[in-house]
N, C-alpha and C positions, 0 to 999 in steps of 0.2 A: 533546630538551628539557633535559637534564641539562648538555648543553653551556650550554644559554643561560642555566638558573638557576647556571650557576659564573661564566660571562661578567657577569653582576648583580650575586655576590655578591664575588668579586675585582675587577669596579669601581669600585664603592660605596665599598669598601675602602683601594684607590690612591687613589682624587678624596681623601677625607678624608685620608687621609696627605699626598699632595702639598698638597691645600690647608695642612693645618697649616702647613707651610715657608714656603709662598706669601705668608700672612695674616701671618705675624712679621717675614718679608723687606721686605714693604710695611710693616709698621709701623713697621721703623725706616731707613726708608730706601734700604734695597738696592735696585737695578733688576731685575726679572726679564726675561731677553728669550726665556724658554721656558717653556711648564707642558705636557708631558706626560703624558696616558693611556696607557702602554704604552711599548716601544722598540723602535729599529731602524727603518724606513722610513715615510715619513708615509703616513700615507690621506686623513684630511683636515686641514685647518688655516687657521686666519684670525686674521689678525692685529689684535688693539683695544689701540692707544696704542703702548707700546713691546713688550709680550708677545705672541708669537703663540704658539695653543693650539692645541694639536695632537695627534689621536687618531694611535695609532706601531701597525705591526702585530705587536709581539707584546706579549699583554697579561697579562705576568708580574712586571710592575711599572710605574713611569713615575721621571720627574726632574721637576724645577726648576732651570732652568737659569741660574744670576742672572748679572752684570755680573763679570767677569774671571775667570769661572770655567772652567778646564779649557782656558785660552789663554795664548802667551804672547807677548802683545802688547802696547805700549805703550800709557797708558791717561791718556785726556784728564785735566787736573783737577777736572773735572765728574766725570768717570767715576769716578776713585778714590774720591770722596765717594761715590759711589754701589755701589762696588765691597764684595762680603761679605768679601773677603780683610783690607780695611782697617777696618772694623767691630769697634769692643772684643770682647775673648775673652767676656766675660759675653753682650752682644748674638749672637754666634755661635753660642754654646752652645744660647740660647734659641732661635735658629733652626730649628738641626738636632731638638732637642730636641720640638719642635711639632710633626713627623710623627710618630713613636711614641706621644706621648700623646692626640693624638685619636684614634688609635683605640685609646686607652685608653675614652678620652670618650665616643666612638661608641659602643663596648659597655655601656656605664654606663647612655648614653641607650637604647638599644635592649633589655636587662634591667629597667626601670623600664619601658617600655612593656610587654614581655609582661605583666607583674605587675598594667597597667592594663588589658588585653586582656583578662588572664584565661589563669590557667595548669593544667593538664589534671594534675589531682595523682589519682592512684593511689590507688581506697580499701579499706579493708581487707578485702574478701572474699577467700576464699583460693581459690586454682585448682588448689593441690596437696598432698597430707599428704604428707611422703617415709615409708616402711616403716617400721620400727621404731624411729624415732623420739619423742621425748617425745609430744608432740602427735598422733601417731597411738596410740601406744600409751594415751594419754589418752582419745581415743573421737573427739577433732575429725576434722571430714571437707571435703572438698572441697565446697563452694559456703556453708560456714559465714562468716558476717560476722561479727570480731570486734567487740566495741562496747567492751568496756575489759578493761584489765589491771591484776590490785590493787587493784582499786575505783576507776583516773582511766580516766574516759571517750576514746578516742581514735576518729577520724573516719579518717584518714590512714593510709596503709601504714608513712609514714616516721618519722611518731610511733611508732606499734608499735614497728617495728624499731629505732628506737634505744633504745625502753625495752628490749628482751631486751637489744640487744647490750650497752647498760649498764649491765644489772643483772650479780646473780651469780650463781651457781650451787646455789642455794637455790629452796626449793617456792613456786610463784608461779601467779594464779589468774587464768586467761583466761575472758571475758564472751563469748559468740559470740549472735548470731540465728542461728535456723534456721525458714525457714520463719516460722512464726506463734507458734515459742517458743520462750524465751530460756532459753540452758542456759550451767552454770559448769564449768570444767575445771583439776584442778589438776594440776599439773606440774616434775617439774623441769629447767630445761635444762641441757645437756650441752655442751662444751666441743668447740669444732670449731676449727683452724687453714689459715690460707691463706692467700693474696699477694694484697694491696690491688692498685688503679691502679697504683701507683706501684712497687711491685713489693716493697714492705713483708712480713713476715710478721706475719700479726696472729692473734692468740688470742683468740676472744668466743666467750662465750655463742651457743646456738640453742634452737629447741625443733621445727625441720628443718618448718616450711611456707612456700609458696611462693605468690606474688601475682597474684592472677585475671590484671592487666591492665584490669582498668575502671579507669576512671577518670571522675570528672564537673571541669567547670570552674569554676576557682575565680578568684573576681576580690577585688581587693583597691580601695581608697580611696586619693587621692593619696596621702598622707602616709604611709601603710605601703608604698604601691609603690616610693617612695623607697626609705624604708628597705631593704626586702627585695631591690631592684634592686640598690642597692648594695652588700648584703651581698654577694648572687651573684657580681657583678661583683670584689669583691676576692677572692672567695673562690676564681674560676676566672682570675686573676692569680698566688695565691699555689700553686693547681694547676700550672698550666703554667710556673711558676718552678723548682718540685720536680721536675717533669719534667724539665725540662732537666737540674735537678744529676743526677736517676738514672741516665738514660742515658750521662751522662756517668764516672758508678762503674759502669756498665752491670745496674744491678740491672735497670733497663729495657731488651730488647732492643733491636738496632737495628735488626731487622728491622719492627718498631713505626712508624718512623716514613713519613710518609705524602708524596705529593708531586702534581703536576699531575692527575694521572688518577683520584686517590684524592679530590680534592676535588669534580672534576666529580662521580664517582660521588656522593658524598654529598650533594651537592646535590641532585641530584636526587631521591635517597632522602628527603630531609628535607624539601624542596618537595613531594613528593609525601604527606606524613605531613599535611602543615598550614603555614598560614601560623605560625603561634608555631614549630614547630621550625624550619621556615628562616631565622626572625629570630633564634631561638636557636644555630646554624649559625653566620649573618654573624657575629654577638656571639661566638660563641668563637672565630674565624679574624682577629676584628681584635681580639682579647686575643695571638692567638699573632701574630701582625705587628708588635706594638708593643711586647711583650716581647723578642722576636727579636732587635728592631729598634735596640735599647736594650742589646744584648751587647757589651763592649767588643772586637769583633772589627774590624779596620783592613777598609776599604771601605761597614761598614754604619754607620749613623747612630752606634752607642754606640762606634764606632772614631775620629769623628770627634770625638765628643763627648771621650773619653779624651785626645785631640790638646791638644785646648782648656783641660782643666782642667791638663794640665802646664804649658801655658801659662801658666796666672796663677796657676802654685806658683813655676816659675823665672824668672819675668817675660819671658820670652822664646819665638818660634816653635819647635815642633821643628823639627829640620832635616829641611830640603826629601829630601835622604836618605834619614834615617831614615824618614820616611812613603814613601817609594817603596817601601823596603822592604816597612814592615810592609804595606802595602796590597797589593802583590804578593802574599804569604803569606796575608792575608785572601781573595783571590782566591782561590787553589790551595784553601782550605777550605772557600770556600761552591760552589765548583765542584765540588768532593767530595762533599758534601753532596749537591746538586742530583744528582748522578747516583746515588749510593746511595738517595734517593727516587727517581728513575727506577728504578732497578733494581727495588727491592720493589713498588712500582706495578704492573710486569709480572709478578715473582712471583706477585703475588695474584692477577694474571689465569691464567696459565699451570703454577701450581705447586698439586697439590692436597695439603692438608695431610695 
């Protein structure tokens, strides 16, 4: 099953991306005479007007195949009108530019629905005091509900925790239920240091308890599901941006990063959690596709894209060279890539920590 929910959520993800190309290609004229799910040998296909569509058997990505593209053949004067090579640098741009940002869009859209769905937020009873801790040492105890801190009422685990982590290091008075009556606890927290996501050291506040894990569902009204959808949505953009820079300084290991067999697996895991976590899954796999996707590395779309805008800085093509090049080397890098995620994929199966 985990095969088939990755099989859903990496096509869903290609369609949207290749459509983006598709829908701008058509828009301004370009012929498409391919649109691919997948590559390498067809399985099926049929052809409506001048494109035939066609499912490829390996489904690790797809193309859009337009009019003089990746041939080098002589080309009717029909055809060159229709041709993307001969298409102003701005028109081109926007071409290439349409698969990475829908599934910018996709995730936008798919963030804004969980939020109308109803998202499964975490509430403040606690599932653990740690030992000698403020909060333990204070008298709270496991199955206590806190209901405010400092006299503001809070519902949420992540309200809570962002008030400690942003308060300071001064006496502060937690509100808990217990059972059928309401006790006050003051405290002060203590200073703890770690390494974020992103492989940061951070210094906050605690007062060392830990979160049941219940959670009830919360639904939200169009007009806040926007908003809150698209907060998300830029928020796990400007995430997986910072990502990239860290493991790039490698404050992030590179044993982190993840590849074919790590997404199946998750899939699965997240399909089986609930429909909202596997829409939340697709949404963060087509934020990391279209940011990827968008790196000025030669072969991937922000390679092509980087092409274009030299173009309409020196008014002229690079030379047909130089992109040999660079797209050669772009190759050797995402081929690198591709196996250094094979490799930790089978790590994690076979290596135990």
């Amino acid at each position: 099953m985990s095969i088939l929910f990755a099989i859903i959520a990496l096509g869903a993800l290609i369609f949207i991306h290749e459509f983006g190309h598709f829908l701008f290609a058509k828009m301004f004229g370009v012929g498409v005479e391919k649109f691919s799910l997948g590559f390498g040998p067809k399985l099926l296909g049929k052809k409506v007007g001048e494109t035939e569509y066609l499912l490829s058997a390996l489904p690790l990505g797809g193309y859009v195949k337009m009019v003089g593209e990746g041939e080098e053949v002589e080309l009717s004067e029909e055809d060159v009108q229709r041709s993307f090579a001969h298409k102003p640098a701005l028109q081109r741009i926007l071409i290439v530019a349409a698969g990475p940002v829908f599934n910018l869009l996709f995730a936008w859209v798919i963030f804004i629905i969980i939020f109308l769905v109803g998202v499964p937020t975490p509430t403040t009873k606690i599932g653990e005091v740690l030992a000698g801790k403020p909060a333990a040492k204070a008298g709270m105890l496991a199955g206590d509900k806190i209901t405010a801190v400092n006299g503001k009422p809070v519902s949420r685990w992540e309200d809570f925790a962002q008030i400690v982590a942003t308060g300071k290091l001064t006496p502060m008075q937690v509100e808990v239920q217990r059972g059928a009556a309401s006790l006050k606890f003051t405290m002060t927290p203590e200073s703890r240091t770690a390494k974020n996501l992103l492989g940061d050291t951070v210094t906050q506040p605690v007062i060392g308890v830990v979160a049941s894990g219940d959670s009830v569902i919360e639904h939200f009204p169009a007009g806040e599901a926007v908003v809150r959808g698209s907060a998300q949505c830029w928020n796990v953009i400007k995430l997986t941006a910072l990502s990239l820079v860290r493991l790039v300084e490698r404050a992030i290991p590179l044993n982190s990063i993840g590849g074919p067999i790590m997404i199946v697996k998750m899939a699965g895991q997240q399909a089986a959690a609930g429909g909202v976590s596997f829409l939340a899954f697709v949404a963060l796999l087509s934020v990391n596709l279209g940011v990827l996707n968008l790196l000025p590395v030669p072969i991937l779309d922000g390679g092509h894209l980087a092409f274009f805008l030299i173009e309409l800085v020196i008014g002229r093509p690079v030379s047909k060279r130089a992109r040999e090049i660079a797209q050669q080397v772009g190759l050797v890098l995402l081929i690198s890539l591709m196996m250094l995620a094979f490799y930790n994929d089978i790590a994690r199966m076979f290596i135990k920590a």
